[in-house]
C-alpha positions in Angstrom: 0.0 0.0 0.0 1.2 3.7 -0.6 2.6 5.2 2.5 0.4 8.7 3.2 0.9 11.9 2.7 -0.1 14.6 5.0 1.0 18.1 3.3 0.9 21.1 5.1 -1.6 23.9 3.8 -1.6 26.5 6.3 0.1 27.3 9.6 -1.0 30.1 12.2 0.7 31.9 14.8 -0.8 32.1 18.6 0.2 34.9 20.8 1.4 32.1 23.3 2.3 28.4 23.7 -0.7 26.2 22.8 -2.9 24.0 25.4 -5.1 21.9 23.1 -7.4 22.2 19.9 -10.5 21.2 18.7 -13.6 21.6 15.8 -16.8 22.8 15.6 -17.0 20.4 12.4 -20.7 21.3 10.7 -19.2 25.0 10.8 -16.1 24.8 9.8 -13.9 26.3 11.9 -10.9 25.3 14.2 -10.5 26.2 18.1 -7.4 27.2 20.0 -6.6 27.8 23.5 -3.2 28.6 24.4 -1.3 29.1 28.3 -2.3 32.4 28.7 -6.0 31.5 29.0 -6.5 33.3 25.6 -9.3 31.5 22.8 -9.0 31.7 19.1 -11.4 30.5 16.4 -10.0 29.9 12.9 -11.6 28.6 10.0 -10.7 25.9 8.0 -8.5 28.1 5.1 -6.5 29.6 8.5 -8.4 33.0 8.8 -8.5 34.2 12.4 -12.3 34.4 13.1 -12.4 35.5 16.5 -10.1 35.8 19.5 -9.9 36.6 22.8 -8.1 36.3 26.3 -9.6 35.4 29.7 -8.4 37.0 32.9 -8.5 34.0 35.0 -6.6 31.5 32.2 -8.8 28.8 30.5 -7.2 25.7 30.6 -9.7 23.9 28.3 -11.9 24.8 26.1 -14.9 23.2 23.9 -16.9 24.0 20.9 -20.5 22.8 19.5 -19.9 21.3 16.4 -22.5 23.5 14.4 -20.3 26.9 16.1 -23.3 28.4 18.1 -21.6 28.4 21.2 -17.8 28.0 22.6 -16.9 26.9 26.4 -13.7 27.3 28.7 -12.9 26.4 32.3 -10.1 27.1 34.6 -8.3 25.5 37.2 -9.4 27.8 39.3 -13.1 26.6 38.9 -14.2 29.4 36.4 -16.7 28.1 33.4 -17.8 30.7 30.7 -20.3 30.2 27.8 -19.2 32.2 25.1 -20.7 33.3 21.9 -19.5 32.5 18.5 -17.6 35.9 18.4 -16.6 34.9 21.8 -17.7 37.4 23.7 -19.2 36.3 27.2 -22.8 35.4 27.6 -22.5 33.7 31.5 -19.6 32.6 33.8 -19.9 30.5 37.1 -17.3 29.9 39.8 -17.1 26.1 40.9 -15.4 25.0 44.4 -13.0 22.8 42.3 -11.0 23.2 39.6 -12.1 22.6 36.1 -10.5 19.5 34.3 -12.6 19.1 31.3 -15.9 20.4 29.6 -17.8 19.2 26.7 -20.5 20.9 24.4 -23.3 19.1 22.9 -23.2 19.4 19.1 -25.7 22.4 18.9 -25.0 23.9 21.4 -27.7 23.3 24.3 -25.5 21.8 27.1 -22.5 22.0 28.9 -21.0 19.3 30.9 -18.5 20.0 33.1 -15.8 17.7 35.2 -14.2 19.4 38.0 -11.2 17.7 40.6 -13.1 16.4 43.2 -15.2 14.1 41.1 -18.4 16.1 40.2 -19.7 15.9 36.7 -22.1 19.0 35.8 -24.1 19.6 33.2 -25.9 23.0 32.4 -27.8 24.4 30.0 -27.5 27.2 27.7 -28.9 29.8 30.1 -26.4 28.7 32.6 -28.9 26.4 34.6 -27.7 23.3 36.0 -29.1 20.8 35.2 -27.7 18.0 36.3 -24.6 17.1 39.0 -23.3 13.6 38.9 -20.7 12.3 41.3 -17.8 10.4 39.3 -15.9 7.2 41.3 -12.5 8.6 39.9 -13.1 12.3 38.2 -13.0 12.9 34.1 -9.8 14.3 32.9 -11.3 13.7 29.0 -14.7 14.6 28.2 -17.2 14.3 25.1 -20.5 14.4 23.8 -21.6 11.8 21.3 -22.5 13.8 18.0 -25.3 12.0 17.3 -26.4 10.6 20.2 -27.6 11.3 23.8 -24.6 10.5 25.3 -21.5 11.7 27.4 -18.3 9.9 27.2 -15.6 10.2 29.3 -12.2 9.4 31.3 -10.0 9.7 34.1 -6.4 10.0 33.5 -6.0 6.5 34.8 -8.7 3.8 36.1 -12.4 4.7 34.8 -13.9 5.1 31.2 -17.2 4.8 30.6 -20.4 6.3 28.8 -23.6 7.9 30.7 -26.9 8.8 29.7 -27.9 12.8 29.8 -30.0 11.8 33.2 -26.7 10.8 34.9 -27.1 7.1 34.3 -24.5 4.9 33.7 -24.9 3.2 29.9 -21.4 1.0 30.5 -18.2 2.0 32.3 -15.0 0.0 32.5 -11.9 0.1 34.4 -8.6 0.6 33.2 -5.3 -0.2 34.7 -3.4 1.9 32.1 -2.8 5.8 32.0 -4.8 8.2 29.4 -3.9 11.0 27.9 -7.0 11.5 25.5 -10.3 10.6 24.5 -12.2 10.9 20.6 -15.4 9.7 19.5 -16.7 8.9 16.4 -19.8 11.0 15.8 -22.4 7.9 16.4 -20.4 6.7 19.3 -20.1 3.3 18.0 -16.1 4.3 18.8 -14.7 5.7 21.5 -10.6 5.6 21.2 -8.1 6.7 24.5 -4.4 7.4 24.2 -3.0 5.2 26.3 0.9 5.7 26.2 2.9 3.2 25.9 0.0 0.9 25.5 -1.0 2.4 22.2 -4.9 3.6 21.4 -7.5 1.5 23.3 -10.6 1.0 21.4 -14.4 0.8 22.9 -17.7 0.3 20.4 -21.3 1.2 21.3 -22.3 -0.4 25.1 -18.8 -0.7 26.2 -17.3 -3.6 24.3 -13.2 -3.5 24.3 -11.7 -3.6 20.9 -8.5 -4.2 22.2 -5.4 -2.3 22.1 -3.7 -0.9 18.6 -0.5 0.0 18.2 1.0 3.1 16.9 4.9 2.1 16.8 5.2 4.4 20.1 3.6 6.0 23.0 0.5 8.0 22.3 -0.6 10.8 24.0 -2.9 12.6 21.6 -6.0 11.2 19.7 -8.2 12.0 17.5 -11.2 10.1 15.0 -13.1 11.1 11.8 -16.6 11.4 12.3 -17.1 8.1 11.0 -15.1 6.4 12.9 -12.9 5.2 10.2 -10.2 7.1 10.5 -7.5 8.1 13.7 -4.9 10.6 14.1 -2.7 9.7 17.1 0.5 12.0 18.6 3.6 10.5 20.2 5.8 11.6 22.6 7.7 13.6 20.7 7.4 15.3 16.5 5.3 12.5 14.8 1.9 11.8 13.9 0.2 8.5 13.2 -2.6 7.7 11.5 -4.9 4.3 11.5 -7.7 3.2 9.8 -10.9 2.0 13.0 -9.4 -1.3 13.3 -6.3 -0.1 14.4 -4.3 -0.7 11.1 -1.2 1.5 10.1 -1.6 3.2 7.3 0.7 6.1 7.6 3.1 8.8 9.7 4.2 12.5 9.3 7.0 14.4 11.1 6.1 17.4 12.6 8.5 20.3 13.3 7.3 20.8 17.1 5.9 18.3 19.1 1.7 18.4 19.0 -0.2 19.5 22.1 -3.6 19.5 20.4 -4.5 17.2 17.2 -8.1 16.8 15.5 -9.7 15.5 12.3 -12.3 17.4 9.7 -15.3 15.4 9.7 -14.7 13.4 6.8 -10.7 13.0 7.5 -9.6 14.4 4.4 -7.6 16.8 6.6 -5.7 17.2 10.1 -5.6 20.4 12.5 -2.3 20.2 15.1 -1.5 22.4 17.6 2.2 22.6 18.0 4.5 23.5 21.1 6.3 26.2 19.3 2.8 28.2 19.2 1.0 27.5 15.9 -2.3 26.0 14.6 -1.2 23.7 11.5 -3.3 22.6 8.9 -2.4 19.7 7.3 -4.3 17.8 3.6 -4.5 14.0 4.1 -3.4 13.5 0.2 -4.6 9.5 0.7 -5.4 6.6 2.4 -7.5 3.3 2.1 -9.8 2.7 4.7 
């Protein structure tokens, strides 16, 4: 088989080192948050769409995939709502820091997993609506695309899938560290970076895949909204990527090391954040899947 080619097609500067990345897929644009707690949307061609910088620091950030809304937390405990120009329409202060939140796809909840275990989930007013205690709290956090659920993980010992009433759908414990979570957009595959033990797999209700291997530690992941495609990061300037069965199909040599990696819906291309500050772009030329 042809190896792949990932070609660069645009890169973008941040005002400061990056913290993570993700997509608001159905709108086409890109979101950045870097260590100065500052937010930047970009679309797909690399145009700076909005940007802005919160006082406390955001230390993670979210996006709905259709772009109506955009949310950040701290580890201080702060969680905004923003608009889609990102300016602020609510902010709440927590007792516990913020590790992760996740936006529903158009933009109608927030879920929220904060250190001492507590999931919570609010709704686009800023009414929560749910509070959830977690056995081991959710470093990674996501909702299913297409369906009513929240997927999430701790950095080591819990993954599992919940219903939007705080019900547990399947849940399974791990022995091995994380240090990501994708979906695909019908949840029927849920992928963790596990480090040195590659990209562990999950379908629908919890079922393991197994383990696939990615030549060396992973610490970034990332799916196509199908499912059929994954980008994983190493430890150091490469990226991987694997068709849902955890077959190689390709690599690509980065400049920087990533810090934040995701996949347009149909994985045709690849968005990086890179420790030297940028947002990369980058065309998946081909692959067989």
């Amino acid at each position: 088989m042809p190896a792949n080619v990932l070609q660069e097609v645009w890169s973008l500067p941040l005002l400061s080192g990056p913290r993570g990345l993700t997509l608001a897929r159905e709108k086409g644009w890109v979101l950045a948050w870097d260590d100065r707690g500052c937010l930047y949307l970009v679309s797909y061609l690399g145009k700076r769409q909005a940007q802005t910088c919160l006082s406390e620091g955001a230390t993670t950030a979210s996006c709905a995939e259709d772009g109506s809304a955009v949310a950040a937390g701290s580890k201080e405990g702060d969680v905004w709502w923003l608009a889609p120009d990102l300016s602020i329409r609510w902010q709440k202060v927590l007792t516990s820091g913020v590790l992760a939140v996740a936006l529903d796809a158009f933009g109608r909840y927030l879920a929220v997993s904060d250190a001492r275990g507590t999931l919570h989930v609010f709704d686009r007013e800023g009414k929560e609506v749910n509070k959830v205690q977690i056995p081991r709290p959710f470093h990674y956090l996501a909702f299913v695309p297409a369906a009513p659920y929240l997927v999430g993980s701790s950095d080591f010992g819990l993954v599992g899938c919940l219903d939007l009433q705080g019900q547990w759908v399947w849940r399974d414990g791990l022995v091995i560290n994380v240090g990501g979570l994708a979906t695909s957009g019908d949840g029927g595959l849920l992928a963790l970076a596990c480090f040195t033990e590659g990209v562990q797999r999950y379908q629908s209700g919890g079922k393991g895949l197994g383990r696939a291997s990615a030549g060396e530690p992973v610490r970034l992941i990332a799916t196509s909204f199908d499912g059929r495609l994954l980008l994983a990061a190493g430890m150091a300037e490469s990226l991987v990527l694997l068709d849902g069965g955890g077959k190689f199909l390709g690599s690509h040599r980065l400049e920087q090391p990533a810090v934040g990696v995701a996949l347009a819906a149909l994985g045709e291309e690849a968005f990086v954040a890179t420790l030297d500050g940028k947002v990369v772009a980058l065309r998946i030329q081909s692959f067989q899947v």
